[in-house]
N, C-alpha and C positions, 0 to 999 in steps of 0.2 A: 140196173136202173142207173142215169147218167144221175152223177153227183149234182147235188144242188148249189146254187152259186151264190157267193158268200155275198153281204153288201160290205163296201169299203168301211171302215172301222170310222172314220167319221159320220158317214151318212147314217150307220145303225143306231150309234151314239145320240143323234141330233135328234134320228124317229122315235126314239126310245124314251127322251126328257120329255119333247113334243106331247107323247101318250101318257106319260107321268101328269106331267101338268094339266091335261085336259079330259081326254076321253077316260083316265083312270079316276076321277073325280066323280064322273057321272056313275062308271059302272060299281065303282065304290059303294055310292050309297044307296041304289039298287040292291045291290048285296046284303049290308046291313038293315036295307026294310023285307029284305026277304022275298025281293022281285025279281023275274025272271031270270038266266040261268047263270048266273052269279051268284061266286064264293068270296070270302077274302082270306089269303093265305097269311096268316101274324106270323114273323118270324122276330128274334131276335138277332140284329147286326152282329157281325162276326168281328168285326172292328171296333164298333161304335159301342156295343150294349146296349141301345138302342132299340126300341119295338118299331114294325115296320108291319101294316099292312098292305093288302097286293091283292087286287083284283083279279080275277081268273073264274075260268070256266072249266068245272069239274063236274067229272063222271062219278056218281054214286054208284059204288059196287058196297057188296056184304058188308066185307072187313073193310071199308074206308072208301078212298076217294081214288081216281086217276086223273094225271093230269098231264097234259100233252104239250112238250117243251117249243112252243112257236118259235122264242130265238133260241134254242137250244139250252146248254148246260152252265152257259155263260152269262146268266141274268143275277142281278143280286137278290131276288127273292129266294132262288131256287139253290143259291150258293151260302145261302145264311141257314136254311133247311137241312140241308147237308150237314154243314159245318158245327149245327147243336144237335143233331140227330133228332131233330121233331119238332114243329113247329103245333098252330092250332088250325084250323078251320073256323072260318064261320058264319052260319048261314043265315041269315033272319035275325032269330035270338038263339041259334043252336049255336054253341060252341065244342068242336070233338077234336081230343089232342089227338096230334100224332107222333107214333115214334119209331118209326121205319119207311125210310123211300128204297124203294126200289124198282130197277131198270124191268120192264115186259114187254114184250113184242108188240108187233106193228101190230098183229093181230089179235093180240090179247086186248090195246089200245081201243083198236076200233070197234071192238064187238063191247066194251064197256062203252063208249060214245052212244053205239045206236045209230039206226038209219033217225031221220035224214043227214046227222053230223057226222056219222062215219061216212058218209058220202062227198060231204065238203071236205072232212081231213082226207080223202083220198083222194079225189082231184087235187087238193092242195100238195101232196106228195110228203104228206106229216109221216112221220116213221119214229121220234122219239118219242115216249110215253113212260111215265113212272108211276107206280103203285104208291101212292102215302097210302101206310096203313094206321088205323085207327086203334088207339087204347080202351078206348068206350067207343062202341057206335048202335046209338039206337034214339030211340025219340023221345028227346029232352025238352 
């Protein structure tokens, strides 16, 4: 499969604050009233100390969540995650820590998606996906 092609470091930058400031606002608080297929990932900054949440679209499996790196490994949510080993989820009023990410295949990805979103991530030609697993997961 031919490589996919990077955006220039300014332009990802610019879409990236762009989404911060706008469309992350909306999907934020969809999230937090527990509407449609938003999450928010709370992480603690790795620099700042700092709490941080991040709007995202997560796949519910057994043990936890998947979630499928759109800019890749190079986002500060997904770097602050890493960086304390486990962040929270949280859905509506559920909140489920987690304390393990880890890298699963394209196919592991998509079959936690589900048609019809494993259908857009594979047109989309998504291939990174990590498992957060969860320390508690059930219905709080």
């Amino acid at each position: 499969m031919p490589r996919r092609r990077e955006w220039p470091a300014r332009v990802r930058r610019a879409w990236l604050t762009t989404l911060k400031h706008t469309l992350n606002r909306l999907t934020g608080a969809l999230a937090r009233w527990g509407h449609g297929p938003f999450s928010l990932i709370r992480t603690t900054g790795r620099k700042t100390g700092r709490t941080y949440e991040t709007p995202l679209i997560l796949a519910e499996v057994p043990d936890g969540f998947v979630a499928e790196l759109t800019y890749g490994e190079n986002v500060n949510w997904y770097r602050n995650l890493v960086a304390a080993g486990g962040g929270v989820v949280v859905r509506g009023r559920r909140e489920v820590p987690i304390d393990a990410i880890e890298p699963i295949s394209t196919e592991e990805g998509l079959r936690a998606f589900g048609p019809p979103a494993s259908w857009v991530l594979r047109l989309l030609h998504r291939s990174e996906f990590r498992h957060l697993h969860a320390t508690y997961h059930g219905g709080q």
